[in-house]
C-alpha positions in Angstrom: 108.8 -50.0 -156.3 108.3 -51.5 -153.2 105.4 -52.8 -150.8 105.0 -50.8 -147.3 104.8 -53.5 -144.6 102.4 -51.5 -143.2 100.4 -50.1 -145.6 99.3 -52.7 -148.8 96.5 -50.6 -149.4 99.3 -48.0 -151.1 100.7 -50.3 -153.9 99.1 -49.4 -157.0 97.9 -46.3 -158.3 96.2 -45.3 -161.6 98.1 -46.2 -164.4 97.1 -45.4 -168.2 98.7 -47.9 -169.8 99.5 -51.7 -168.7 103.6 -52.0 -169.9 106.3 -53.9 -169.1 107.7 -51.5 -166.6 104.1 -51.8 -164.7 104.0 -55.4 -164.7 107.7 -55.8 -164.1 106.5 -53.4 -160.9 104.0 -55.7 -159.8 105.7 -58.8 -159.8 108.5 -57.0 -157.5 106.0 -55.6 -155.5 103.8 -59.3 -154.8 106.8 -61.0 -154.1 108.2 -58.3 -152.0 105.0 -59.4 -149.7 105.4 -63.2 -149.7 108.9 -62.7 -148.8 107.8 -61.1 -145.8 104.1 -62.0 -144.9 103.6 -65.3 -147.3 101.4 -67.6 -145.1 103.0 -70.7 -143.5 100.0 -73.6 -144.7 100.0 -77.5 -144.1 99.8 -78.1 -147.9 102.2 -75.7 -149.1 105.5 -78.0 -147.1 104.1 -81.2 -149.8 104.7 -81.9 -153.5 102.4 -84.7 -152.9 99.5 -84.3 -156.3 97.1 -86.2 -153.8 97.5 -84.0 -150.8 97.6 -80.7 -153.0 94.2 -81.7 -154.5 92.7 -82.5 -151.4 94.0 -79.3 -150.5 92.1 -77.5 -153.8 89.3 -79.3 -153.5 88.5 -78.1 -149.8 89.6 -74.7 -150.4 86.9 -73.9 -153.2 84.6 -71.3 -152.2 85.9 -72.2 -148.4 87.9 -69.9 -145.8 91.9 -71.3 -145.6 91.4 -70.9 -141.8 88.1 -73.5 -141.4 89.8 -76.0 -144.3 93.4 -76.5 -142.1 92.0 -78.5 -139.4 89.8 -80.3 -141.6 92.4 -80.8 -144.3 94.9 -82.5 -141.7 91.7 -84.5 -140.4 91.2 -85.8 -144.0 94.8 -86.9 -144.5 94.9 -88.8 -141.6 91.5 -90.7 -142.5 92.3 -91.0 -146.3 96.2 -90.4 -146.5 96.6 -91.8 -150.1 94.2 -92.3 -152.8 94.0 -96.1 -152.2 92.6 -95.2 -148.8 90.2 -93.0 -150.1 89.1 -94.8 -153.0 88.7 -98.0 -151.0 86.6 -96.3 -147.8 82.6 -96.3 -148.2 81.3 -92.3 -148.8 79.3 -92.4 -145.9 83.0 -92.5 -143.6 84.1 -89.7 -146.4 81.3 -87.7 -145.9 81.3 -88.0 -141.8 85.3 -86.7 -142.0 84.1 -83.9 -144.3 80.8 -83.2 -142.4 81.5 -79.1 -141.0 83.1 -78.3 -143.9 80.0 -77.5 -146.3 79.4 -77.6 -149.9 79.3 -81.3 -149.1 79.2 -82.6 -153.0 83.0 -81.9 -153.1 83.2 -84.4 -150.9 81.4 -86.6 -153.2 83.7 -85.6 -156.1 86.8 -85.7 -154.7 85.9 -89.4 -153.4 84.7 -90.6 -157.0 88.0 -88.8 -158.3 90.0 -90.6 -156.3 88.4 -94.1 -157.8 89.2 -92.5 -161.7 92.8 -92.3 -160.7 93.5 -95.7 -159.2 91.2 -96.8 -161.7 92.6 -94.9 -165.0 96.0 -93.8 -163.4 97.3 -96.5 -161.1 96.8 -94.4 -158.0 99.0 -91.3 -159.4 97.1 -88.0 -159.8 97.7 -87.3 -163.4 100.2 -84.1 -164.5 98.7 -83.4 -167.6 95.8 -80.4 -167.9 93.7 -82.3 -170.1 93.5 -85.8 -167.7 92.8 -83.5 -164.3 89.6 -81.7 -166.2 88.4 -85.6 -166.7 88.4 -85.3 -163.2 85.1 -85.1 -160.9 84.9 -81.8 -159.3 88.1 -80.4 -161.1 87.5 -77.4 -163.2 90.2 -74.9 -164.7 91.3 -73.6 -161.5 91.8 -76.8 -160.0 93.7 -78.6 -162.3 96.0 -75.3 -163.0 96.8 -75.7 -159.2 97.8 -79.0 -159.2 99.4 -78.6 -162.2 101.9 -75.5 -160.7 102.0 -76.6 -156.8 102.8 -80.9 -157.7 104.4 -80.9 -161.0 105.8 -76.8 -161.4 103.9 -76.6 -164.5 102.6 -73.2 -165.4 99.0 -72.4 -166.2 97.1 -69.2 -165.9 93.8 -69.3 -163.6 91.7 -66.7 -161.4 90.3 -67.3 -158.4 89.8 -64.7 -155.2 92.5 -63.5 -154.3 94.0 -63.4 -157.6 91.5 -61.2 -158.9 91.9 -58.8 -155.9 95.2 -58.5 -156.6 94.8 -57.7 -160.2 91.9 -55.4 -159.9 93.4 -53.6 -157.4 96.8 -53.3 -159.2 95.4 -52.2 -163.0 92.4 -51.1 -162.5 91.6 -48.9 -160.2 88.6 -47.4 -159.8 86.9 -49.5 -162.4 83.9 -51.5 -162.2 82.6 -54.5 -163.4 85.8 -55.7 -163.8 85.8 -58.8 -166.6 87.7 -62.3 -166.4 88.2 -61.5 -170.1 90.1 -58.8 -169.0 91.8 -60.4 -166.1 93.1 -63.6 -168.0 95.7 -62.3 -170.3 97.6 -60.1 -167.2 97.4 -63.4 -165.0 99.3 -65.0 -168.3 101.6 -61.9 -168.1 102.6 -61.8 -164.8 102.4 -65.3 -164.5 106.6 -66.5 -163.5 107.3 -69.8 -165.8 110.0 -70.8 -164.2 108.5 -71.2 -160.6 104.6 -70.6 -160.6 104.5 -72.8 -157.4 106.2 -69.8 -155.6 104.4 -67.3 -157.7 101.0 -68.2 -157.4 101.5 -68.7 -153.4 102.7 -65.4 -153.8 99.8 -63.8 -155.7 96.5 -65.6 -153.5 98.4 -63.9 -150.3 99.1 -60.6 -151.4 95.3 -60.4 -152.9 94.4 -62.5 -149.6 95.9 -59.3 -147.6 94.5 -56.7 -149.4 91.2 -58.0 -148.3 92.3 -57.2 -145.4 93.4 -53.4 -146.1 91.2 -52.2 -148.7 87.2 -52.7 -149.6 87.7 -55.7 -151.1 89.1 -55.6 -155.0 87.5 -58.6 -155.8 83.7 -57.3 -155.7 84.6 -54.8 -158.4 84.9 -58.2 -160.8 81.9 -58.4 -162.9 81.1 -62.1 -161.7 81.9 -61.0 -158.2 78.2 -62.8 -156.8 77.5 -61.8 -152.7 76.8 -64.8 -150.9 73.2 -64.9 -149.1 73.2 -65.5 -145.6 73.8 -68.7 -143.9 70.4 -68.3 -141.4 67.5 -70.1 -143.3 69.1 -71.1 -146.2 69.3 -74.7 -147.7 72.4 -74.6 -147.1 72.0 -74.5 -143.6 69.2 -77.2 -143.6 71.1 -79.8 -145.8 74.1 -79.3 -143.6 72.0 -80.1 -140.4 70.6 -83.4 -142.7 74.4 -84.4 -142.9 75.8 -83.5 -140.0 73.4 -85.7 -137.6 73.6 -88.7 -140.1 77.3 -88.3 -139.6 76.8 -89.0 -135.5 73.7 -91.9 -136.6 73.3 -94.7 -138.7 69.8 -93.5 -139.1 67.2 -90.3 -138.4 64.1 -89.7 -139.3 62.6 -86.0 -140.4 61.2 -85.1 -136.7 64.6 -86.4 -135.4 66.8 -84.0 -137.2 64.5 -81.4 -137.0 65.3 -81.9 -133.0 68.6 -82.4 -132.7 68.9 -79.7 -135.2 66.2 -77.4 -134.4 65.5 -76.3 -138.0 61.7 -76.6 -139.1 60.4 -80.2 -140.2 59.4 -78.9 -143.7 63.2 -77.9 -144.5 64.5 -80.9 -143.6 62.8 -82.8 -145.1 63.6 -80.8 -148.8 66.7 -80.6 -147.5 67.1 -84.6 -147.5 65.2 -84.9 -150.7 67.7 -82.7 -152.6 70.9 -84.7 -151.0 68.9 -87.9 -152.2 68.9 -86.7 -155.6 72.8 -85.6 -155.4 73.7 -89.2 -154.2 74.7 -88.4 -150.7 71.8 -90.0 -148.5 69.5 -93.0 -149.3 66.2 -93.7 -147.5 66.7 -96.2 -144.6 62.8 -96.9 -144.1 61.2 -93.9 -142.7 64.4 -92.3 -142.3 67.7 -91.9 -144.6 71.0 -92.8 -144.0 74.6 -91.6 -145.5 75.3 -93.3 -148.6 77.9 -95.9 -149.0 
Protein backbone atom coordinates (compact mmCIF):
# COMPACT_ATOMS: atom_id res chain seq x y z
CA UNK A 1 0.00 0.00 0.00
CA UNK A 2 0.93 3.16 -1.01
CA UNK A 3 0.52 6.97 -0.04
CA UNK A 4 -1.42 9.24 -2.76
CA UNK A 5 0.64 12.40 -3.21
CA UNK A 6 -2.29 14.12 -3.24
CA UNK A 7 -4.47 12.80 -1.05
CA UNK A 8 -2.80 11.75 2.81
CA UNK A 9 -6.01 11.99 4.18
CA UNK A 10 -6.76 8.42 2.33
CA UNK A 11 -4.05 6.20 3.98
CA UNK A 12 -5.58 4.36 6.65
CA UNK A 13 -8.85 2.93 7.08
CA UNK A 14 -10.55 0.86 9.86
CA UNK A 15 -8.70 -2.00 10.64
CA UNK A 16 -9.88 -4.75 13.33
CA UNK A 17 -6.88 -6.02 14.32
CA UNK A 18 -3.23 -4.30 14.57
CA UNK A 19 -0.86 -7.25 12.73
CA UNK A 20 2.15 -7.40 11.17
CA UNK A 21 0.85 -6.95 7.70
CA UNK A 22 -0.80 -3.52 9.12
CA UNK A 23 2.22 -2.25 10.66
CA UNK A 24 4.52 -3.56 7.87
CA UNK A 25 1.77 -1.25 5.72
CA UNK A 26 2.35 1.71 7.67
CA UNK A 27 5.95 1.82 7.73
CA UNK A 28 5.79 1.54 3.69
CA UNK A 29 3.29 3.97 3.65
CA UNK A 30 5.27 6.91 6.12
CA UNK A 31 8.28 6.45 4.31
CA UNK A 32 6.67 6.50 1.03
CA UNK A 33 5.92 10.31 2.16
CA UNK A 34 9.32 11.39 3.46
CA UNK A 35 10.75 10.12 0.36
CA UNK A 36 8.76 12.44 -1.46
CA UNK A 37 7.61 15.41 0.81
CA UNK A 38 10.21 14.93 3.97
CA UNK A 39 11.01 18.52 5.03
CA UNK A 40 14.44 20.01 4.20
CA UNK A 41 15.30 21.61 8.14
CA UNK A 42 18.61 23.39 9.28
CA UNK A 43 19.10 20.69 12.08
CA UNK A 44 18.38 17.69 10.23
CA UNK A 45 21.98 18.28 7.68
CA UNK A 46 23.99 18.01 11.57
CA UNK A 47 24.99 15.06 13.81
CA UNK A 48 26.17 17.60 16.05
CA UNK A 49 24.34 16.41 19.93
CA UNK A 50 24.68 20.27 20.82
CA UNK A 51 22.93 21.64 17.76
CA UNK A 52 20.23 18.77 17.79
CA UNK A 53 19.32 19.73 21.38
CA UNK A 54 19.20 23.17 20.83
CA UNK A 55 17.12 22.12 17.97
CA UNK A 56 14.63 19.91 20.64
CA UNK A 57 14.70 22.25 23.03
CA UNK A 58 13.26 25.16 20.86
CA UNK A 59 10.92 22.95 19.15
CA UNK A 60 8.91 21.90 22.37
CA UNK A 61 5.40 23.04 22.23
CA UNK A 62 6.83 25.71 19.36
CA UNK A 63 5.80 25.84 15.49
CA UNK A 64 9.16 24.43 13.20
CA UNK A 65 8.49 27.50 11.02
CA UNK A 66 8.94 30.36 13.99
CA UNK A 67 11.99 28.11 15.68
CA UNK A 68 14.29 28.05 12.09
CA UNK A 69 15.24 31.61 12.12
CA UNK A 70 15.62 31.64 15.70
CA UNK A 71 17.54 28.32 15.86
CA UNK A 72 20.20 29.59 13.25
CA UNK A 73 20.24 32.97 15.43
CA UNK A 74 21.10 30.90 18.47
CA UNK A 75 23.95 28.92 16.84
CA UNK A 76 25.57 31.81 15.77
CA UNK A 77 25.45 33.53 19.37
CA UNK A 78 26.14 30.28 21.28
CA UNK A 79 27.71 27.83 18.53
CA UNK A 80 29.10 25.32 21.05
CA UNK A 81 28.35 24.54 24.55
CA UNK A 82 31.51 26.44 25.87
CA UNK A 83 29.94 29.54 24.26
CA UNK A 84 26.78 29.08 25.83
CA UNK A 85 27.88 27.91 29.13
CA UNK A 86 30.31 30.80 29.43
CA UNK A 87 27.74 33.80 28.18
CA UNK A 88 25.64 35.59 31.09
CA UNK A 89 21.55 34.46 30.70
CA UNK A 90 20.53 37.85 30.33
CA UNK A 91 22.50 37.72 26.42
CA UNK A 92 20.75 34.02 26.29
CA UNK A 93 17.57 35.25 27.10
CA UNK A 94 17.77 38.50 24.60
CA UNK A 95 18.75 35.83 21.63
CA UNK A 96 15.80 33.67 22.69
CA UNK A 97 13.42 36.69 23.41
CA UNK A 98 10.28 36.07 20.47
CA UNK A 99 10.47 32.65 20.93
CA UNK A 100 8.21 32.12 24.14
CA UNK A 101 8.08 29.68 26.79
CA UNK A 102 11.11 31.62 27.85
CA UNK A 103 12.29 29.04 30.86
CA UNK A 104 13.65 26.69 28.14
CA UNK A 105 15.86 29.21 27.64
CA UNK A 106 16.74 29.05 31.17
CA UNK A 107 17.24 25.24 30.96
CA UNK A 108 18.90 24.80 28.07
CA UNK A 109 21.55 27.48 29.41
CA UNK A 110 21.98 25.77 32.88
CA UNK A 111 22.22 22.35 30.70
CA UNK A 112 24.80 23.53 28.89
CA UNK A 113 26.91 24.27 32.27
CA UNK A 114 26.05 20.32 33.52
CA UNK A 115 27.68 19.14 30.43
CA UNK A 116 30.95 21.09 30.42
CA UNK A 117 30.76 20.73 33.92
CA UNK A 118 29.91 16.78 34.28
CA UNK A 119 30.74 15.83 30.57
CA UNK A 120 33.72 17.87 29.32
CA UNK A 121 31.61 19.86 26.88
CA UNK A 122 30.13 16.54 25.03
CA UNK A 123 26.34 16.20 25.27
CA UNK A 124 26.06 12.80 26.76
CA UNK A 125 24.71 9.49 24.54
CA UNK A 126 23.31 7.64 27.19
CA UNK A 127 19.27 7.92 28.16
CA UNK A 128 19.86 7.95 31.71
CA UNK A 129 22.67 11.14 31.74
CA UNK A 130 20.33 13.33 29.16
CA UNK A 131 17.15 12.94 31.71
CA UNK A 132 19.77 14.48 34.45
CA UNK A 133 19.54 17.14 32.14
CA UNK A 134 17.63 20.63 32.84
CA UNK A 135 14.67 20.88 30.61
CA UNK A 136 15.14 17.22 29.04
CA UNK A 137 12.33 15.00 29.58
CA UNK A 138 11.64 11.52 27.71
CA UNK A 139 11.03 13.04 24.39
CA UNK A 140 14.00 14.95 24.44
CA UNK A 141 16.54 12.86 25.31
CA UNK A 142 14.97 9.89 22.88
CA UNK A 143 15.68 12.62 20.11
CA UNK A 144 18.97 13.25 20.79
CA UNK A 145 19.56 9.94 21.40
CA UNK A 146 18.19 8.75 17.55
CA UNK A 147 19.09 12.10 15.50
CA UNK A 148 23.16 12.40 17.30
CA UNK A 149 24.05 9.02 18.25
CA UNK A 150 21.33 6.64 15.91
CA UNK A 151 20.20 5.06 19.08
CA UNK A 152 16.69 3.92 19.08
CA UNK A 153 14.09 4.95 21.69
CA UNK A 154 10.36 5.06 21.53
CA UNK A 155 8.73 8.59 22.31
CA UNK A 156 5.37 10.62 21.35
CA UNK A 157 5.09 13.80 20.64
CA UNK A 158 2.55 15.73 17.97
CA UNK A 159 2.89 14.62 15.10
CA UNK A 160 3.71 11.22 16.12
CA UNK A 161 0.48 10.81 17.70
CA UNK A 162 -1.35 12.13 14.59
CA UNK A 163 0.09 9.73 12.71
CA UNK A 164 -0.72 6.91 14.92
CA UNK A 165 -4.14 7.82 15.73
CA UNK A 166 -4.93 8.41 12.44
CA UNK A 167 -3.46 5.10 11.14
CA UNK A 168 -5.04 2.57 14.03
CA UNK A 169 -7.53 4.05 15.28
CA UNK A 170 -9.91 5.55 13.50
CA UNK A 171 -12.70 7.01 14.68
CA UNK A 172 -11.83 6.54 18.32
CA UNK A 173 -11.66 8.90 21.01
CA UNK A 174 -9.78 9.66 23.75
CA UNK A 175 -7.11 8.11 22.36
CA UNK A 176 -4.42 6.98 25.36
CA UNK A 177 -0.39 7.34 25.40
CA UNK A 178 -0.73 3.81 27.00
CA UNK A 179 -2.05 2.83 23.95
CA UNK A 180 0.11 4.77 21.64
CA UNK A 181 3.60 3.59 23.25
CA UNK A 182 3.87 0.05 22.37
CA UNK A 183 2.91 0.75 18.31
CA UNK A 184 5.62 3.70 18.41
CA UNK A 185 8.02 0.64 19.80
CA UNK A 186 6.54 -1.52 16.93
CA UNK A 187 6.97 0.57 14.16
CA UNK A 188 9.82 2.04 15.47
CA UNK A 189 13.02 1.08 12.59
CA UNK A 190 16.21 0.01 14.78
CA UNK A 191 18.44 0.16 12.40
CA UNK A 192 17.96 3.89 11.36
CA UNK A 193 15.47 5.74 13.73
CA UNK A 194 17.17 9.03 12.65
CA UNK A 195 15.49 8.60 9.22
CA UNK A 196 12.44 7.02 10.67
CA UNK A 197 11.46 9.31 13.24
CA UNK A 198 12.06 12.34 10.60
CA UNK A 199 9.88 10.30 8.69
CA UNK A 200 7.04 9.84 11.15
CA UNK A 201 6.76 13.85 12.77
CA UNK A 202 6.31 14.79 8.79
CA UNK A 203 3.92 12.50 7.67
CA UNK A 204 1.75 13.24 11.07
CA UNK A 205 2.98 16.97 10.53
CA UNK A 206 1.02 16.67 7.02
CA UNK A 207 -1.91 15.12 8.03
CA UNK A 208 -2.53 18.12 9.99
CA UNK A 209 -2.68 19.54 7.15
CA UNK A 210 -5.36 17.22 5.34
CA UNK A 211 -7.48 15.93 7.91
CA UNK A 212 -9.09 17.49 11.40
CA UNK A 213 -6.24 17.01 13.22
CA UNK A 214 -5.56 13.25 14.65
CA UNK A 215 -3.85 14.46 17.43
CA UNK A 216 -6.94 16.01 19.38
CA UNK A 217 -8.52 12.62 19.51
CA UNK A 218 -5.45 11.74 22.10
CA UNK A 219 -6.84 11.70 25.52
CA UNK A 220 -4.08 14.35 26.84
CA UNK A 221 -4.67 16.27 23.68
CA UNK A 222 -5.06 19.95 25.94
CA UNK A 223 -6.39 23.18 23.46
CA UNK A 224 -4.23 25.94 24.10
CA UNK A 225 -6.02 29.27 25.37
CA UNK A 226 -5.59 32.23 23.48
CA UNK A 227 -2.57 34.27 23.25
CA UNK A 228 -4.75 37.90 23.86
CA UNK A 229 -4.68 38.54 27.71
CA UNK A 230 -3.00 35.76 28.87
CA UNK A 231 0.31 35.73 31.04
CA UNK A 232 1.83 34.55 28.57
CA UNK A 233 1.43 37.49 26.63
CA UNK A 234 2.30 39.80 29.63
CA UNK A 235 5.54 37.95 30.73
CA UNK A 236 6.64 37.97 27.07
CA UNK A 237 6.12 41.85 26.84
CA UNK A 238 8.31 41.87 30.58
CA UNK A 239 11.13 40.09 28.57
CA UNK A 240 11.00 41.31 25.39
CA UNK A 241 11.59 45.15 26.42
CA UNK A 242 14.37 44.10 29.08
CA UNK A 243 15.96 42.46 26.06
CA UNK A 244 16.17 46.13 24.13
CA UNK A 245 17.06 47.86 28.10
CA UNK A 246 19.31 47.36 30.80
CA UNK A 247 16.44 48.48 32.94
CA UNK A 248 12.28 49.34 32.92
CA UNK A 249 10.18 50.06 35.34
CA UNK A 250 6.28 48.74 35.55
CA UNK A 251 4.71 52.08 33.79
CA UNK A 252 7.53 51.71 31.28
CA UNK A 253 6.66 48.37 29.95
CA UNK A 254 3.31 48.88 30.37
CA UNK A 255 4.08 51.74 27.57
CA UNK A 256 6.16 50.39 25.33
CA UNK A 257 4.07 47.44 25.55
CA UNK A 258 0.74 48.67 25.99
CA UNK A 259 -0.54 45.89 28.22
CA UNK A 260 -2.23 47.10 31.57
CA UNK A 261 0.21 48.13 34.58
CA UNK A 262 -1.38 45.45 36.91
CA UNK A 263 -0.28 42.51 34.51
CA UNK A 264 2.96 43.55 34.28
CA UNK A 265 3.65 43.86 37.11
CA UNK A 266 2.53 39.89 38.02
CA UNK A 267 3.96 39.25 35.03
CA UNK A 268 7.53 40.34 36.35
CA UNK A 269 6.83 38.90 39.79
CA UNK A 270 6.34 35.44 38.44
CA UNK A 271 9.68 35.72 36.08
CA UNK A 272 11.36 36.85 39.44
CA UNK A 273 10.46 33.78 41.06
CA UNK A 274 11.48 31.55 37.87
CA UNK A 275 15.06 33.23 37.95
CA UNK A 276 14.77 35.17 34.75
CA UNK A 277 14.64 38.88 36.03
CA UNK A 278 15.99 40.58 39.29
CA UNK A 279 14.82 43.85 40.65
CA UNK A 280 17.15 46.75 39.51
CA UNK A 281 15.74 49.43 42.13
CA UNK A 282 12.30 50.32 41.07
CA UNK A 283 12.61 48.45 38.10
CA UNK A 284 13.97 44.79 37.11
CA UNK A 285 16.50 43.77 34.83
CA UNK A 286 17.37 40.32 32.96
CA UNK A 287 19.26 38.13 35.08
CA UNK A 288 22.85 37.27 34.61
Amino acid sequence: MRPEQDDIARLGGARSEIGEQALRQFREAVLEHYRQHGRDLPWRSTRDPYAILVSEVMLQQTQVSRVVPKYEEFLRAFPTVQALADAPLAEVLRVWSGLGYNRRAKALHEAARKILEEHGGTVPCSYAELRMLPGVGHATAAQVLAFAYGVPVPYLETNIRAALIHWFFPGREAVTDRELMPLAEAVLDREDPRVWHYAIMDYGAALKRRVPNPSRRSAHHAKQKPFAGSMREARGAVLRVLARRERASVEEIAVESGIHARRIRAAAAALVREGLVVRAGRGWRLAR
